[in-house]
C-alpha distance (Angstrom), angle and dihedral (degrees) to the residues before:
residue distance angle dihedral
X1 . . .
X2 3.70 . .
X3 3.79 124.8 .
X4 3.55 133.5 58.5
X5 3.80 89.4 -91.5
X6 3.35 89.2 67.9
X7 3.66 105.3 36.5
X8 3.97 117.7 94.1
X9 3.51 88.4 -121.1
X10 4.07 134.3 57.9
X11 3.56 133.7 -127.3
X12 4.05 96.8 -82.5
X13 3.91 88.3 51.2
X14 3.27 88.9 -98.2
X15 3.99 129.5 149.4
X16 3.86 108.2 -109.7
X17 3.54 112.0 -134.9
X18 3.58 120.6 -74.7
X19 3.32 104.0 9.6
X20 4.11 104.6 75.7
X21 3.69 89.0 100.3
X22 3.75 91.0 -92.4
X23 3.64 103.5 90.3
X24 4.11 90.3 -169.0
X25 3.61 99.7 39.4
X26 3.88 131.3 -145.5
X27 4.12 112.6 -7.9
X28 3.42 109.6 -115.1
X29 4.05 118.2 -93.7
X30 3.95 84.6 16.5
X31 3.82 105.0 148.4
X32 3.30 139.2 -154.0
X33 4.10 119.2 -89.8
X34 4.19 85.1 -133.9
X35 4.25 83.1 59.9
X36 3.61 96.0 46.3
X37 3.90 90.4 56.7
X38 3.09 98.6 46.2
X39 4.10 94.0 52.9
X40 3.76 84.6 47.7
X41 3.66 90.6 58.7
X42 3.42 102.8 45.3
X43 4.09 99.8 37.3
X44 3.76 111.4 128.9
X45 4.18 90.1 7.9
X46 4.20 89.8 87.2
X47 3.67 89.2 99.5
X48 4.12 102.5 46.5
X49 3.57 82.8 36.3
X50 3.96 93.7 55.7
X51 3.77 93.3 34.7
X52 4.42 85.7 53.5
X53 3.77 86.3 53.4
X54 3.30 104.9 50.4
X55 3.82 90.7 46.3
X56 3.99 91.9 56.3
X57 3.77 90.0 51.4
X58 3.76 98.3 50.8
X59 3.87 81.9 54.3
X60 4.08 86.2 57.1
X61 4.00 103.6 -89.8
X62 3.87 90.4 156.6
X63 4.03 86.6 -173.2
X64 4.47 87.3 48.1
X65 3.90 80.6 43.8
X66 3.36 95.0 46.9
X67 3.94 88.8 48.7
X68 4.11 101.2 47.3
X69 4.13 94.6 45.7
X70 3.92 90.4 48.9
X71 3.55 85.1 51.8
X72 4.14 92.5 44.1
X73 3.64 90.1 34.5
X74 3.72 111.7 25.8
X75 3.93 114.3 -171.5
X76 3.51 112.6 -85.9
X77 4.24 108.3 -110.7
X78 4.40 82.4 -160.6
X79 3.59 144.5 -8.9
X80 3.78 125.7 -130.3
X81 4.12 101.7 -104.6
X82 3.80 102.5 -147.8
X83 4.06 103.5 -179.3
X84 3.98 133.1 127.2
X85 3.78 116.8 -99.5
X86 3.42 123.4 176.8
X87 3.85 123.9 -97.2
X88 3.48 109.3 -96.9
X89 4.02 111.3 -153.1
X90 3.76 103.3 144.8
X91 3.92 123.5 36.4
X92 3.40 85.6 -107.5
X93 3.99 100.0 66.4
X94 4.03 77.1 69.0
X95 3.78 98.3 91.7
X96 3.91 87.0 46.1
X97 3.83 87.2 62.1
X98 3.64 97.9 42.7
X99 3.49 86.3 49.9
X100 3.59 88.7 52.1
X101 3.51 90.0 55.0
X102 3.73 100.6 41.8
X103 3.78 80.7 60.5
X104 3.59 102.0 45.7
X105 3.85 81.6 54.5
X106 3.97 92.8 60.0
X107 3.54 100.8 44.5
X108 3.63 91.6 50.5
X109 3.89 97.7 -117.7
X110 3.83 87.3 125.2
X111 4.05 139.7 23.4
X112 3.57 126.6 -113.4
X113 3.70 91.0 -105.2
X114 3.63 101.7 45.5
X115 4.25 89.8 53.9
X116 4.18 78.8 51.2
X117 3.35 90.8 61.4
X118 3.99 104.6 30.5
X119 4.46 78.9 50.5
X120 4.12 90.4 50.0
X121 4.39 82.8 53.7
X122 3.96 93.4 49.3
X123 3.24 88.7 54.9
X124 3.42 98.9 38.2
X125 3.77 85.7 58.5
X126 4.07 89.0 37.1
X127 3.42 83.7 65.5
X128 3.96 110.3 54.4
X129 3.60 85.2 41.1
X130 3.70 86.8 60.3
X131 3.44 93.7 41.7
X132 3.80 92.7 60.6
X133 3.75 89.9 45.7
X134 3.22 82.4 64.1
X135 3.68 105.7 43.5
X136 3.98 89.9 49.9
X137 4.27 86.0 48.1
X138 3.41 96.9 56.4
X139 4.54 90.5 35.8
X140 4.14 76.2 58.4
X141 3.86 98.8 49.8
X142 4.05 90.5 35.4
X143 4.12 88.2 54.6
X144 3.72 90.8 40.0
X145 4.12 96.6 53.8
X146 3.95 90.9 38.3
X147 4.40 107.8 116.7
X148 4.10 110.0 -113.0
């Protein structure tokens, strides 16, 4: 039994799975005994704790600062993209709407990573449209080879 293949363990040091002595792992939502103390220490202190916070930032605790807005104001994961794009009814209308994008892209009106993800839905959508010109292509040639 030589090799890390073989070993109960990986390269890391690290139990493989299955064979740690707990067969189904960590329960789900277990936590960690380090958590649990801390919520035990700070249960019913949220509110002096939030009020002290915000009082050291409004005396120019850039870090506090920093901690209250991002809990006001947390950092936006997207934006709603409100822009025109061409109706896409036929595969084809595709390139229109990449286009679209492309140009959205060098004017400004949208990021980089928003036209990523508005490019992976067009041809999302590009592709179950193909998909059913496909499906009624080969319905055609199916009904067209059938014996009267």
């Amino acid at each position: 039994m030589t090799g890390p293949e073989k070993t109960r363990r990986n390269h890391a040091g690290h139990w493989r799975p299955g064979v740690s002595g707990n067969k189904a792992g960590k329960p789900k939502g277990a936590r960690h005994k380090a958590t649990l103390a801390a919520e035990a220490l700070l249960e019913g202190e949220a509110e002096a704790l939030s009020r002290k916070a915000v009082e050291i930032a409004l005396k120019g605790d850039v870090a506090a600062l920093r901690l209250c807005l991002d809990r006001i104001l947390p950092v936006r994961k997207d934006r709603p993209v409100i822009f025109e794009i061409p109706k896409i009814t036929e595969v084809k209308d595709a390139v229109a709407a990449a286009a679209t994008i492309v140009a959205a892209v060098a004017t400004g009106q949208l990021t980089p990573a928003e036209a990523g993800e508005l490019s992976k839905l067009v041809d999302s959508y590009a592709r179950v449209l193909q998909a059913i010109e496909f499906e009624e292509r080969i319905s055609k040639l199916e009904k067209a080879v059938e014996p009267r």
